[in-house]
C-alpha positions in Angstrom: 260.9 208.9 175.5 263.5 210.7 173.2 266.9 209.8 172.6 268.9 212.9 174.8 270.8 214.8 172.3 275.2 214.8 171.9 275.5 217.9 174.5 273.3 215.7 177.1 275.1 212.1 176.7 278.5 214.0 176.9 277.7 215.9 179.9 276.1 213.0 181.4 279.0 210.7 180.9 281.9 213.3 182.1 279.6 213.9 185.8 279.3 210.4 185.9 282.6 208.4 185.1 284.7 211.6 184.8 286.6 210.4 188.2 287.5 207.4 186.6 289.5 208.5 183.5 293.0 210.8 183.1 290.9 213.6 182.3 294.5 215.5 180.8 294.9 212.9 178.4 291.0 212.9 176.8 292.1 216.7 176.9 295.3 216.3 175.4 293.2 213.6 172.7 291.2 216.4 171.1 292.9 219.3 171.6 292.7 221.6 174.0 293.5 223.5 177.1 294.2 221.6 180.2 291.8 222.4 182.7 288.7 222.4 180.1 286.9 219.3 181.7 287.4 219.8 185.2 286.1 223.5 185.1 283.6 221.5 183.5 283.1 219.0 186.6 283.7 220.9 189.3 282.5 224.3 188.8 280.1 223.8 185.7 281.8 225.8 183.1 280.0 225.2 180.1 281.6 223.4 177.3 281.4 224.9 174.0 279.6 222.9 170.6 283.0 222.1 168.8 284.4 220.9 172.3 281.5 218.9 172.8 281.5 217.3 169.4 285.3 216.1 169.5 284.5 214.8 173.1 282.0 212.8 171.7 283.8 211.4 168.6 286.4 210.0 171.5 284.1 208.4 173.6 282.3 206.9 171.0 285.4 205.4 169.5 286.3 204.3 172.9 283.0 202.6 173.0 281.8 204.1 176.6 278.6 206.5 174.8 
Protein backbone atom coordinates (compact mmCIF):
# COMPACT_ATOMS: atom_id res chain seq x y z
CA UNK A 1 0.00 0.00 0.00
CA UNK A 2 1.39 3.62 -0.79
CA UNK A 3 1.28 6.54 1.31
CA UNK A 4 -1.65 8.83 -0.71
CA UNK A 5 0.13 11.82 -1.81
CA UNK A 6 -0.56 15.90 -0.22
CA UNK A 7 -3.53 16.63 -2.78
CA UNK A 8 -5.21 13.17 -1.57
CA UNK A 9 -4.76 13.66 2.51
CA UNK A 10 -5.96 17.36 2.00
CA UNK A 11 -8.97 16.53 0.04
CA UNK A 12 -9.65 13.69 2.21
CA UNK A 13 -9.55 15.58 5.42
CA UNK A 14 -11.66 18.85 4.11
CA UNK A 15 -14.76 15.96 2.82
CA UNK A 16 -14.35 14.42 5.99
CA UNK A 17 -14.04 16.86 9.00
CA UNK A 18 -14.68 20.04 6.82
CA UNK A 19 -18.26 20.44 8.82
CA UNK A 20 -16.50 20.55 11.89
CA UNK A 21 -14.06 23.53 11.49
CA UNK A 22 -14.82 27.54 10.70
CA UNK A 23 -13.91 26.98 7.25
CA UNK A 24 -13.56 31.24 6.79
CA UNK A 25 -10.97 31.30 9.26
CA UNK A 26 -8.51 28.16 7.79
CA UNK A 27 -9.39 30.46 4.62
CA UNK A 28 -8.62 33.61 6.19
CA UNK A 29 -5.10 31.43 7.82
CA UNK A 30 -3.50 31.05 4.40
CA UNK A 31 -4.72 33.50 2.37
CA UNK A 32 -7.33 33.52 0.20
CA UNK A 33 -10.73 34.13 -1.06
CA UNK A 34 -13.67 33.33 1.06
CA UNK A 35 -15.69 30.83 -0.53
CA UNK A 36 -12.43 28.63 -1.81
CA UNK A 37 -13.20 25.58 0.43
CA UNK A 38 -16.78 25.28 0.27
CA UNK A 39 -16.83 25.42 -3.60
CA UNK A 40 -14.48 22.94 -2.80
CA UNK A 41 -17.01 20.78 -0.49
CA UNK A 42 -19.99 21.32 -1.92
CA UNK A 43 -19.71 21.58 -5.56
CA UNK A 44 -16.13 20.04 -6.17
CA UNK A 45 -14.23 22.95 -7.45
CA UNK A 46 -10.83 21.89 -7.63
CA UNK A 47 -8.32 23.37 -5.45
CA UNK A 48 -5.22 24.51 -7.07
CA UNK A 49 -1.31 23.12 -6.07
CA UNK A 50 -0.23 26.35 -4.06
CA UNK A 51 -3.76 26.30 -2.30
CA UNK A 52 -3.29 22.83 -1.53
CA UNK A 53 0.19 23.13 -0.18
CA UNK A 54 -0.59 26.10 2.43
CA UNK A 55 -3.77 23.97 3.37
CA UNK A 56 -1.55 21.33 4.24
CA UNK A 57 1.19 23.24 6.14
CA UNK A 58 -2.01 24.37 8.51
CA UNK A 59 -3.28 21.19 9.17
CA UNK A 60 -0.17 19.68 9.81
CA UNK A 61 0.78 22.32 12.28
CA UNK A 62 -2.61 21.91 13.78
CA UNK A 63 -1.79 18.25 14.15
CA UNK A 64 -5.17 16.78 12.41
CA UNK A 65 -3.04 15.27 8.91
Amino acid sequence: MHKSNIRQRVEHWLLTYGHLINKNALEREIGVSKGMIQKFTKYGKRINDDRIKALFKVLKKMGNI
